[in-house]
Phi, psi and omega in degrees: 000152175299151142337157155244015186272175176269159219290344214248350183332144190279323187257032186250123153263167185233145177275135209245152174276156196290136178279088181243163196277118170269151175230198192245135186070344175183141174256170183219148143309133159302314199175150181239181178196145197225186180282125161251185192219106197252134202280141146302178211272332188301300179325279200315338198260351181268340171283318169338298206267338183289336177281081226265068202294310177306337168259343171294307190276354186261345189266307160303319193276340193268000183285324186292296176294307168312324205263345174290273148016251195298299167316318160295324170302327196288308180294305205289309181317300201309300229273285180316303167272011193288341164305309179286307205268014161291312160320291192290314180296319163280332192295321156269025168242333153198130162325122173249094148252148207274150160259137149359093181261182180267149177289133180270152180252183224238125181225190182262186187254013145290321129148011171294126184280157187255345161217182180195135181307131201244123168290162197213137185254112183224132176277108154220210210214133136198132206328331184282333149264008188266193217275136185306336175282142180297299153014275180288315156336278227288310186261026162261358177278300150001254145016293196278321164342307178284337172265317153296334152079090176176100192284347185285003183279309154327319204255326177270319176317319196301315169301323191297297165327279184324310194289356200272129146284100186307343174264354179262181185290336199286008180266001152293345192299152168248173211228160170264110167300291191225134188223196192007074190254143195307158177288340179297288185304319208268019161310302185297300195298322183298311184296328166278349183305340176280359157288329208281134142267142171075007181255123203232146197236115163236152186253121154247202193242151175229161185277151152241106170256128190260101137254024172230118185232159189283182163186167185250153172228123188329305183304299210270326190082185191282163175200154189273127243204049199308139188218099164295314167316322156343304189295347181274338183238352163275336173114194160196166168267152180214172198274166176254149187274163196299309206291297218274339190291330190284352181248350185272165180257182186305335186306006197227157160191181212292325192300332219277145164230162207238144168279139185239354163184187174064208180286342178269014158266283254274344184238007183322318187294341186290283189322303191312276225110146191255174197233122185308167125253154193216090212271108201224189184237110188228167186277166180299359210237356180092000177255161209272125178255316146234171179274108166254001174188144205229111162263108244257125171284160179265111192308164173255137157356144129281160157206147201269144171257173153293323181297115157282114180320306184303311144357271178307293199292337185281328188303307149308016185238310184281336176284281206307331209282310159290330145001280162280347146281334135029292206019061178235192161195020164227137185191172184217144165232142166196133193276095185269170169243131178290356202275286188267046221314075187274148191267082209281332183217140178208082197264141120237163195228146337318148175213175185249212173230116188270025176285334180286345174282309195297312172268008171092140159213147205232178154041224178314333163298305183302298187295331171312324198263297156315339185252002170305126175292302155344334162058067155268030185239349169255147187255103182297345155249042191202314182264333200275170197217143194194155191276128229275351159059230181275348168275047172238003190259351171264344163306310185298319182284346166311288204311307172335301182295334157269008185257323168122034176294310188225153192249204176288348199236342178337126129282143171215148163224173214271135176240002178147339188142182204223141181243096169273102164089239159265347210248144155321095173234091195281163167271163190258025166231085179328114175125342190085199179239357166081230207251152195223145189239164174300325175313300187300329180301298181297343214251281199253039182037058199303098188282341196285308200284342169245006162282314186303316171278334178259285172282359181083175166229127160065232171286355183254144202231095193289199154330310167088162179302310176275016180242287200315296174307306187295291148337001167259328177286325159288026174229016171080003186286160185067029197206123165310174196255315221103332178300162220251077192220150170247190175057065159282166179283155160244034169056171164262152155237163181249166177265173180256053064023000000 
């Protein structure tokens, strides 16, 4: 647009008329010139104040202080922490799992075995690769529930997850979903499980405990022959609790099964075995894609018991038989070799099937078993304490013989039993056995003759109470044995107190 300034303005140029060039054939303007508008020293000093330098420079220091920010977060990641997350960044990428050794097995002292490994099929879990979202989480758990068709499998992960912090290493430890799973589901779960993140299908090993063996009977001939007393003393194994897995050394994880009585506690460390490593690769989902490096586990022992199988099942066969004429079902027996004392037989009865331990039991079973009045899980020949009855008569004839009460030819004689006062104390053969030596005592277990060297009768003058205990404590009674079983009794002796 024109100037509006007047005409004589110093800084109005006047358009001069345009000057043109002729050429052959056409002409051009030389040049045009229009009003220009050269601005004043007022105009320049109102732009001036429009520029705000001093917030230019407050813009600047905070442009400045951000970039200070992150170049230090940046150094302290890289530099200070680059190392743990570097760590963390391979932890998750590659894995140290362990392999697996065999169990050792268990044998008689013929050398028959009493148990033997079983594949086992187990679903487990770990929680730090499955999906971060709760959602997505709920419905891959949901998903396996439904291919085991067992909502309580559903209901213990969920709990178990909650309590894990998912960003830490324990949210790697793996955990037991599920186990001894029939082959059909754990088919299914293997072909879908390459979907599943953190969900891993492993073949581990399980107990078969063999209680049934053939033997021969005078009536009968051979016959096939179930001896349940077997479960008190080889035990059974079980998966492990947080309290024992917290006492254990790394040869162990959450995953882990245990002896938990009988010879599979009392031998674990033989029986377990030591556990491979294996340095591996895994994918985002947490499935192992290669091996970069392998340590071979070392298997567990075998060991031999003393226990004669053949042995162990007639003794049973013969205790229930009297049992049941009886009409009783709890009683114990146990069969030594007098030479060594090794222990050839060890019934207690009632007894269970320590297989059910060995394959998971749930609900009703479980409670069926724990709530038996017969208390058929305590082993009544190692825990029950009980009064020492006639194997209490060759310690009394020992001590007598070292106290000088009697020599070898001493005789008493025995006539049915002895009368103190009001009270009675018969021999168990009416009329008694006449005259009796220590030989004779011990041979047809004679009670008059050791009532007589253990508390005296009349003029014959015995042990006495503090003689009698102390020779019952240097022959071990009121004392553990030792055998290698656990939680044994250690009987009473009483005082005279």
């Amino acid at each position: 647009m024109p100037s509006k300034r007047k005409k004589d303005d110093p800084f109005v140029v006047k358009p001069e008329k345009p000057k043109y060039r002729k050429l052959k054939g056409f002409s051009y303007q030389l040049e045009w010139t229009e009003d220009s508008f050269i601005s004043g020293e007022q105009d320049k000093e109102s732009m001036r104040l429009t520029f705000d330098f001093e917030r230019l420079k407050l813009i600047g220091g905070f442009v400045f202080l951000v970039l200070l920010l992150v170049l230090g977060r940046t150094f302290y990641l890289q530099v200070i922490k680059g190392d743990y997350y570097s760590t963390m960044a391979k932890g998750n990428r590659i894995r140290i799992k362990d392999i697996e050794p065999q169990r050792g097995i268990i044998y008689d002292n013929e050398g028959k075995p009493l148990v033997r490994n079983m594949a086992n099929f187990v679903l487990y879990y770990s929680p730090g690769d499955m999906p971060k979202e709760k959602e997505d989480r709920d419905r891959l758990i949901e998903k396996i529930s439904r291919i085991l068709e067992d909502k309580k499998v559903e209901k213990k992960m969920k709990e178990k997850i909650r309590k894990i912090n998912l960003y830490s290493p324990e949210a790697y430890q793996p955990l037991i979903a599920s186990d001894n799973l029939v082959y059909e589901k754990a088919l299914k779960l293997f072909l879908k499980s390459k979907e599943m993140p953190g969900i891993i299908l492993a073949n581990k090993s399980r107990r078969k405990y063999l209680n049934e063996f053939s033997i021969n009977t005078p009536e009968e001939g051979e016959i096939r022959e179930k001896a349940e007393s077997f479960s008190h003393i080889l035990g059974y194994i079980g998966k492990i609790s947080p309290e024992e897995l917290k006492g254990k050394s790394d040869n162990y994880s959450p995953i882990d099964y245990i002896g938990k009585s009988g010879v599979e506690h009392s031998w674990e460390k033989v029986l377990k075995g030591v556990k491979g490593r294996k340095r591996v690769e895994v994918d985002a989902l947490g499935k192992e894609k290669r091996v970069i490096s392998k340590e071979p586990a070392e298997n567990g022992a075998d060991i031999f018991l003393n226990i004669d199988a053949d042995f162990q099942v007639k003794a049973e066969r013969i205790l229930k038989k009297h049992l049941k004429e009886k009409e009783l079902n709890k009683a114990s027996l146990v069969a030594l070799d007098p030479r060594n004392g090794r222990v050839l037989a060890l019934v207690s009865l009632p007894a269970f099937d320590n297989n059910i331990f060995s394959r998971g039991f749930f609900g009703k079973e479980f409670e069926e078993l724990f709530s038996r009045e017969d208390k058929s899980l305590f082993n009544r020949a190692i825990k029950g304490e009980y009064p020492s009855g006639s194997t209490i008569k060759p310690v009394m004839g020992a001590a007598a013989l070292q106290e000088g009460i009697i020599s070898e030819n001493t005789t008493i004689n025995s006539v049915g039993g002895i009368k103190i006062n009001q009270w009675f104390f018969p021999d168990w053969l009416a009329g008694g056995h006449g005259r009796t030596d220590i030989r004779k005592a011990i041979a047809q277990s004679v009670n008059t003759f050791f009532y007589y060297i253990g508390g005296g009768y009349k003029d014959f003058q015995g042990l006495g109470l503090e003689r009698i205990l102390e020779y019952n404590r240097l022959f071990g009674l009121g004392e553990l044995t030792g055998i290698d079983l656990p939680s044994e009794g250690d009987g009473f002796l009483p005082s005279r107190e």
